[in-house]
C-alpha positions, 0 to 999 in steps of 0.5 A: 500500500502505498499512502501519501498524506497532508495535514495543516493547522488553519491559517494563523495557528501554529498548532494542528490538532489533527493526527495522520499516523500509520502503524504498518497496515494500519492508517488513520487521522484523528481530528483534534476537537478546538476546545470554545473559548472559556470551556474548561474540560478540567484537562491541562492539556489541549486537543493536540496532546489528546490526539496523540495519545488517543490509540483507539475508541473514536466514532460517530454519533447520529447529531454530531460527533462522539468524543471518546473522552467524554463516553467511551462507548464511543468505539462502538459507534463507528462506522466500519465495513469491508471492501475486497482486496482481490478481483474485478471489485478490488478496492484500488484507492481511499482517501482519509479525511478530517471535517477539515478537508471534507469540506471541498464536498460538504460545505463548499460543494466544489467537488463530488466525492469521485472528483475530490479521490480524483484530485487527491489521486492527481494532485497528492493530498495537499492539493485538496488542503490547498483547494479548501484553504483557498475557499476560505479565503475566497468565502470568509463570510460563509457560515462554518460551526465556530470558527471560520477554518479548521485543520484539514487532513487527507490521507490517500492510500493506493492499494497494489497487490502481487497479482495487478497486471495494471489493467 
């Protein structure tokens, strides 16, 4: 598997919340939650330090997201599945984003979900972060959570096996 990746702070932060790690097969991106101004989650240390000592137990919830911290129960609400690895209906290319970077498709409409594979398959993973960082900047006044950009991660991964003509 060959795997590529990007991940950015917002523009005018320093710090990145977010985390691209592989550990051999294993690939993922953890999105760091932005604690709001004057929340106090009785925790010294922020969402980048979180991130990176996170192993497992994120998922998703119904309205909104899970946050492990906060119920651990989390783990069990992830979405999963399974796609093959051989034959005519191989997986070949999957592409890992953060809300950060999903916001090409979501929020700013500039791409399906085929074209936005299709750019980070073209272009690498950062050609995606520099396709929302500039519809930012382009749309400041759009409406978006709490902040007007976030962390944007995107992990591309191609799968090759022994037995791929190429074809």
């Amino acid at each position: 598997m060959r795997v590529r990746s990007a991940s950015a702070p917002p523009p005018g932060r320093a710090v990145n919340e977010d985390l691209v790690f592989r550990f051999g097969p294993l690939v993922g991106v953890l999105d760091g939650a932005t604690v709001p101004e004057g929340f106090d989650t009785g925790c010294v240390h922020g969402p980048q330090w979180y991130v990176r000592h996170l192993a497992a137990r994120l998922g998703l919830a119904e309205h909104g997201y899970w946050v492990a911290a906060a119920d651990p129960d989390a783990a069990y609400q992830a979405v999963v599945g399974t796609l093959p690895l051989r034959g005519p209906e191989a997986l070949r290319r999957a592409v890992l984003l953060t809300d950060g970077a999903s916001v090409a498709v979501e929020e700013f409409g500039l791409l399906d979900w085929a074209d936005l594979l299709d750019v980070v398959s073209a272009g690498g993973p950062g050609a995606l972060v520099d396709l929302v960082r500039a519809a930012e900047r382009d749309h400041p006044d759009r409406p978006r959570r709490h902040k007007p950009a976030d962390d944007a991660s995107a992990v591309y991964c191609e799968f090759t096996r022994s037995d791929d003509s190429g074809a």
